[in-house]
PABA-858731 format. One record per residue (C-alpha): residue in one letter; y, x, z. Coordinates in steps of 0.2 Angstrom, whole numbers, padded with zeros to 4 digits, always signed. Example, Ala and Ser with C-alpha at 12.3 -4.5 7.8 and 13.67 -1.06 7.14 Angstrom:
PABA-858731
a-0022+0062+0039;s-0005+0068+0036;
//
This chain:
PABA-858731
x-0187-0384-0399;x-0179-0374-0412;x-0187-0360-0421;x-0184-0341-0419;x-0183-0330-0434;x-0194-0317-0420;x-0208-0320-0410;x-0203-0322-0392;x-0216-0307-0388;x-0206-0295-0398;x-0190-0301-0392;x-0196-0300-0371;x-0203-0284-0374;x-0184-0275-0376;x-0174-0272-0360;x-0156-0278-0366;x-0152-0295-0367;x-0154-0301-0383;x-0151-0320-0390;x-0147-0326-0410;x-0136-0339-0417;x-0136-0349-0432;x-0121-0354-0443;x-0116-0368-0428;x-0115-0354-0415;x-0133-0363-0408;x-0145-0354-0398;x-0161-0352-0409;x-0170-0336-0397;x-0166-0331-0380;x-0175-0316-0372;x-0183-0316-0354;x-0168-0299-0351;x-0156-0312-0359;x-0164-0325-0346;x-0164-0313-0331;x-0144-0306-0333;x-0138-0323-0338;x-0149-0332-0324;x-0153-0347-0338;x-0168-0350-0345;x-0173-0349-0363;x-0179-0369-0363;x-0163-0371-0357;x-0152-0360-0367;x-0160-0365-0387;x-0150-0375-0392;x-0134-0375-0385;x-0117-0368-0391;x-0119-0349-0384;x-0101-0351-0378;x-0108-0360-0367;x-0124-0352-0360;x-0116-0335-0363;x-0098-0339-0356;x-0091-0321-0357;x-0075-0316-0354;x-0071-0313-0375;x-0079-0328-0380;x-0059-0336-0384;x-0051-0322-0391;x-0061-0308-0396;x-0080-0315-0399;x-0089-0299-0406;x-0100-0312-0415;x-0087-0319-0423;x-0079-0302-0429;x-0096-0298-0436;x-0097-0315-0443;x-0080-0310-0450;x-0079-0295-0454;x-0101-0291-0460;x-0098-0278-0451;x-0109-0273-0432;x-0099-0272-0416;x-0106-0259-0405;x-0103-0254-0387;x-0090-0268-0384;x-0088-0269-0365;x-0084-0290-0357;x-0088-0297-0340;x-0100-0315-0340;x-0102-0327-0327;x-0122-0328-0323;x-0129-0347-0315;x-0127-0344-0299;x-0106-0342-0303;x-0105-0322-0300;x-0097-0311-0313;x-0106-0297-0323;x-0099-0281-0333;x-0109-0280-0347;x-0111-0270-0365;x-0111-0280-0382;x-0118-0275-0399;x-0118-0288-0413;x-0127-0288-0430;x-0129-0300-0445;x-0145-0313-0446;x-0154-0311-0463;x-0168-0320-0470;x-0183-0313-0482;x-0170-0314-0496;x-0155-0305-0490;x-0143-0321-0485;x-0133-0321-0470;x-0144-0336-0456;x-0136-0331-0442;x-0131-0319-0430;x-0140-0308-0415;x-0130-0300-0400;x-0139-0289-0388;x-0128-0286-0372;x-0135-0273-0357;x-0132-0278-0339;x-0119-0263-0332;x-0117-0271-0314;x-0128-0254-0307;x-0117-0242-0321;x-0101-0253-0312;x-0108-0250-0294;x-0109-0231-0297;x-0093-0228-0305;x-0083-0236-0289;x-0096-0226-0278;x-0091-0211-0288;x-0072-0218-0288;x-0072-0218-0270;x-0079-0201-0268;x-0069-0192-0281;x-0052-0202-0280;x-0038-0200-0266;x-0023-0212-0269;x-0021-0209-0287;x-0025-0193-0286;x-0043-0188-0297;x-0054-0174-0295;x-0073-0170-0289;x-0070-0146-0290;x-0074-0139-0272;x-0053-0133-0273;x-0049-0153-0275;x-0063-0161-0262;x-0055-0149-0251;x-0039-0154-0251;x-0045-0171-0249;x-0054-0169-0233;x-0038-0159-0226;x-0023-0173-0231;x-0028-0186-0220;x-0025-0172-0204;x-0010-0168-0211;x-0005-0186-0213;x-0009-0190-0196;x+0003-0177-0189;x+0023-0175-0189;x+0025-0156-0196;x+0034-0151-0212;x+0023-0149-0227;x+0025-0137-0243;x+0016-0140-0256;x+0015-0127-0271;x+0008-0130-0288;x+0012-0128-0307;x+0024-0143-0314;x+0012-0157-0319;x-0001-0154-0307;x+0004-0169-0295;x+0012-0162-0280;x+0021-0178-0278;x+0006-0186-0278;x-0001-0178-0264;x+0017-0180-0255;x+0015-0199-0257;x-0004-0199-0253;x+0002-0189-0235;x+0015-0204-0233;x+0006-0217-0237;x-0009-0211-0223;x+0004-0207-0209;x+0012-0217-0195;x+0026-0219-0206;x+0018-0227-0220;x+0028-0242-0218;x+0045-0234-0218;x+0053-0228-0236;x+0048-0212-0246;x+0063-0205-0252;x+0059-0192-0266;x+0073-0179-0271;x+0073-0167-0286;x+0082-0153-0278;x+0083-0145-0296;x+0090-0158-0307;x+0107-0159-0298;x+0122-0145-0295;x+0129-0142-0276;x+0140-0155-0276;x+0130-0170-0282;x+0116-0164-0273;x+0127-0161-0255;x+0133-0181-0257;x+0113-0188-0263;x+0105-0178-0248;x+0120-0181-0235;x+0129-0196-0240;x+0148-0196-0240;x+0163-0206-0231;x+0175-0216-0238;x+0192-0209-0245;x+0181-0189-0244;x+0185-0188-0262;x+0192-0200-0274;x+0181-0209-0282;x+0173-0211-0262;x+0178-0232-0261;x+0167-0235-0248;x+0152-0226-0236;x+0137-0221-0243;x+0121-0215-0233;x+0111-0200-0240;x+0093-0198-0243;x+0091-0191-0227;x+0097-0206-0219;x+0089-0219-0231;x+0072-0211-0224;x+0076-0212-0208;x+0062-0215-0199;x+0050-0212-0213;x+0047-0198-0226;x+0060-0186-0237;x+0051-0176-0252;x+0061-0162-0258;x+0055-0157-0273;x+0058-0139-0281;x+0065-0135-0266;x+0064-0114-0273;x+0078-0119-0286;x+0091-0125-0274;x+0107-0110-0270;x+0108-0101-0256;x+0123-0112-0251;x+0113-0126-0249;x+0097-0117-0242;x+0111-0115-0227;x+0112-0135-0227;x+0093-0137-0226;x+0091-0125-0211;x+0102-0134-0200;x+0095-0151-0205;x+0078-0146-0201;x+0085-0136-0184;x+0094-0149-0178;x+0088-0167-0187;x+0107-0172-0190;x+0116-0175-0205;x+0133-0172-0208;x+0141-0183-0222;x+0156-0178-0230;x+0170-0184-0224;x+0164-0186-0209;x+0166-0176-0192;x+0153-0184-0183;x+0134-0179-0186;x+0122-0194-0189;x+0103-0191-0181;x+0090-0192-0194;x+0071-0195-0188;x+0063-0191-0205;x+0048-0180-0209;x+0050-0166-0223;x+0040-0163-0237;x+0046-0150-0250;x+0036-0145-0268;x+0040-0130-0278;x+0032-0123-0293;x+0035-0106-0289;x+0031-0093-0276;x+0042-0095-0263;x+0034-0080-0254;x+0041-0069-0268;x+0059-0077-0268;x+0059-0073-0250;x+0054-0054-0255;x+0066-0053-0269;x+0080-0059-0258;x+0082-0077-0266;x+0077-0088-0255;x+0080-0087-0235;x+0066-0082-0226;x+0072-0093-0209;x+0071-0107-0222;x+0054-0103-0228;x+0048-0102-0213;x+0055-0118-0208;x+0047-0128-0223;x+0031-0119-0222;x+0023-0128-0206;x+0008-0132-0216;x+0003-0125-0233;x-0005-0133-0249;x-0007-0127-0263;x-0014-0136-0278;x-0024-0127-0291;x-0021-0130-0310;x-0031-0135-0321;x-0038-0125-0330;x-0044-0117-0313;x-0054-0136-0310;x-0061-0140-0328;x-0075-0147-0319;x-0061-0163-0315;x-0056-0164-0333;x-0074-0177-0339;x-0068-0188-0323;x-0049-0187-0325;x-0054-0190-0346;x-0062-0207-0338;x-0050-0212-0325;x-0037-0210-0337;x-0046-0222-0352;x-0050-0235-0339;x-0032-0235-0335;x-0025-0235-0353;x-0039-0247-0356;x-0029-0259-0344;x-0012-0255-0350;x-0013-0257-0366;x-0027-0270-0366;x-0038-0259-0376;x-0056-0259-0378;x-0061-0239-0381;x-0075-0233-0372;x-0071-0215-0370;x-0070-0198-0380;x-0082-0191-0393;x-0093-0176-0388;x-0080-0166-0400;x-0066-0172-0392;x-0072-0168-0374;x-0076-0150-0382;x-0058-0147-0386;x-0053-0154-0370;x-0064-0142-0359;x-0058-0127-0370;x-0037-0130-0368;x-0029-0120-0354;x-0018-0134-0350;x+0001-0126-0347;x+0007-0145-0344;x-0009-0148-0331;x-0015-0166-0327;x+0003-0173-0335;x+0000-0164-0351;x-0021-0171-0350;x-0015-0187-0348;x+0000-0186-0364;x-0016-0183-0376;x-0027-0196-0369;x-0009-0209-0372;x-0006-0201-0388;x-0025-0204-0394;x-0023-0222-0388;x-0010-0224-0399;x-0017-0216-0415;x-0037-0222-0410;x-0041-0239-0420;x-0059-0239-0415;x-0073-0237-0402;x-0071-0220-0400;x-0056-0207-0397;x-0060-0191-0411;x-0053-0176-0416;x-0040-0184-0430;x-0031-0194-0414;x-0027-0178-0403;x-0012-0167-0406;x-0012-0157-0419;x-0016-0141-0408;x-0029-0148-0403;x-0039-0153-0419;x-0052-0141-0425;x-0044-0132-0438;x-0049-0137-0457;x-0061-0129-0466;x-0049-0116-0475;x-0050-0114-0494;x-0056-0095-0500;x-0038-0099-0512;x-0027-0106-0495;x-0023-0087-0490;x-0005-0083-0497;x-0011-0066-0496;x-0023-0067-0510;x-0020-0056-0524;x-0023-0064-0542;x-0036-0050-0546;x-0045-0053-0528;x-0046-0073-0533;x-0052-0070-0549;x-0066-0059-0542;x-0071-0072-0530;x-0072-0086-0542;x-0082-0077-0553;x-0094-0073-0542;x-0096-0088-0533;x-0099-0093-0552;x-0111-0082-0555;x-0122-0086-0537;x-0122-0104-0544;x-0128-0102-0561;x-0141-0085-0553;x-0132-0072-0564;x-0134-0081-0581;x-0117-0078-0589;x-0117-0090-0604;x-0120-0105-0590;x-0105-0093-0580;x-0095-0092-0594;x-0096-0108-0599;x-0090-0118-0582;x-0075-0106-0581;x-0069-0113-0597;x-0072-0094-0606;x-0081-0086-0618;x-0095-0076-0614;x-0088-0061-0622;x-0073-0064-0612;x-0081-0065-0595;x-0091-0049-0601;x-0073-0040-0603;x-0068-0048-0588;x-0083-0040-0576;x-0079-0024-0583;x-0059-0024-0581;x-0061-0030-0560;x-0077-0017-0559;x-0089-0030-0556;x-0107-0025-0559;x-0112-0035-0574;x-0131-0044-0572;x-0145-0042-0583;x-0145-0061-0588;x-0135-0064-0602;x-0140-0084-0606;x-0147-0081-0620;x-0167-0076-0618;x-0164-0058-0619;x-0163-0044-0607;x-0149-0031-0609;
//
């Protein structure tokens, strides 16, 4: 048996896994919380290649032993999965350190690694509770709308969702789809604003051949694409009264009209529209058509911004480093206290869309373990601590005041130890503290009294 730079009795009295190396990557101490998580024993562990005892899932390409080993530098908080004896995977969390002896050269290497299968269980427990499709959020506003979609799923009626841009009402349309009885027929999603009358007539009804010149052949509309299944008309409040017109009849009488065509065509689709704005005033102000609002306005949802939920911003911060984590094959484990500050402060005018643009952008800029304060926009950022001198403001007599007095605090009034940093003599400074009406102090530097 090898021997062990620690006795085993300190070693088994810490709760993390902990197990050293040599220079050959062998076992020389394995703890009783390294035995219990890995499900070998120590006996059998000393000795062997830890690669092989350990048999984690960055043991190939991104060994945090080997970085340290590397680099001289710890690894802290790395997160890897292992597989135990008994052939089941565990999540874990690594910290690596250099081995020393009595005389300060590098024997080896020691890894501590914390079982998270419990931290795992929790977070999908907690996943389950606070998710809904994709959509993230544990506020009273959010849990509520979760309890009522699947209700609304399971019926026919005409949905309109209202919410600020960026706070996923298409989302919620897809999560009302997906849960439905025509899950299994297409979703068809139309931005209502981003195309004129015309464009819009021929994507929503389709056209016949030879309608216009360019028209070489028949081609269905969105309406008939999700036939049988769900259309989403999204910021349906920006589309003109002429095509308001349109909508009504297609939602009185479930029949399209392509043009070109003479024959209405019998759609079976359920409608789901999204706006941004109040459609309740459009309909006051004479903009929108209240037979239509009425129409589209079966069942009512409306979802809250963010910065009306900031208890959701901690979990969707988490959702959305788990998922950046996996898209860019990242290792960060989250956001400094700092950083979730700042977050919990901003009003959010983008909402979840403009959450999740910092949380990217931090990825990008974020080199470590940790997102901070330098990675987020520059809005963001706590501002620098500003320079008395910085303000343009500042007149030269005001700056000249300050430094002389900040002068003076640090040598406590003696002006020959004043003068003398400034550069001046003490005469000088003398002149100068009468001229800007400064009181002059009774300590001149020189042992005396005036």
């Amino acid at each position: 048996m090898m021997g062990t730079p620690y006795s085993d009795p300190i070693l088994d009295s810490i709760n993390e896994g902990v197990f050293t190396v040599d220079h050959d990557w062998r076992i020389t101490a394995f703890n009783q919380a390294a035995e219990r998580i890995t499900g070998v024993r120590k006996q059998d562990a000393r000795g062997r290649v830890c690669c092989d005892v350990f048999r984690a899932s960055i043991c190939e390409g991104e060994c945090a032993l080997r970085r340290t080993f590397s680099s001289g530098k710890p690894v802290v908080g790395a997160t890897a999965n292992i597989i135990n004896a008994s052939g089941k995977q565990i999540p874990i969390r690594i910290s690596t350190a250099l081995l020393r002896g009595q005389d300060g050269a590098v024997i080896g290497g020691v890894e501590s690694f914390q079982d998270l299968s419990h931290v795992e269980q929790l977070r999908k427990e907690l996943e389950a509770r606070y998710t809904f499709e994709d959509i993230v959020g544990r506020s009273p506003a959010m849990q509520s709308l979760f309890e009522i979609v699947p209700q609304i799923a399971a019926s026919h009626s005409t949905v309109l969702i209202e919410g600020n841009s960026g706070t996923g009402k298409e989302m919620f349309a897809r999560a009302i789809h997906n849960l439905s009885p025509r899950a299994k027929k297409r979703f068809v999603a139309v931005n209502c604003a981003a195309l004129p009358d015309a464009l819009l007539e021929s994507e929503l009804f389709g056209y016949k051949a030879g309608a216009f010149t360019d028209a070489k052949r028949d081609k269905p509309g969105r309406f008939a694409l999700a036939d049988g299944g769900t259309i989403f008309l999204d910021e349906i409040g920006d589309v003109s009264p002429a095509m308001q017109v349109r909508l009504l009849r297609v939602l009185q009488e479930r029949c399209v009209e392509p043009l070109g065509s003479t024959e209405p065509v019998k759609v079976n689709v359920r409608v789901l529209a999204a706006t941004n704005k109040d459609l309740a005033k459009l309909v006051r102000e004479g903009s929108f058509r209240e037979d239509l609002f009425y129409r589209i306005r079966v069942i009512y949802l409306k979802i809250p911004p963010l910065r009306e939920r900031r208890e959701d911003i901690p979990f969707l911060v988490e959702h959305l480093v788990a998922k950046f984590n996996h898209l860019q094959e990242k290792d960060i484990a989250g956001v400094s206290q700092q950083v979730l500050d700042r977050l919990m402060d901003h009003d959010y005018p983008g909402n979840v869309r403009e959450l999740e643009n910092i949380i990217e952008q931090a990825f990008v800029l974020c080199r470590g373990e940790l997102i901070e304060p330098q990675h987020l926009p520059i809005e963001l950022r706590p501002p620098a601590t500003k320079s008395p001198f910085s303000d343009a403001a500042m007149s030269m007599r005001s700056a000249q005041e300050h430094l002389i007095e900040l002068a003076l605090e640090r040598n406590h009034g003696n002006r020959q130890l004043t003068a003398r940093q400034l550069g001046i003599n003490p005469s000088t400074l003398y002149r100068r503290l009468k001229a800007l009406g400064l009181p002059t102090p009774p300590q001149d530097g020189r042992g005396k009294q005036r």
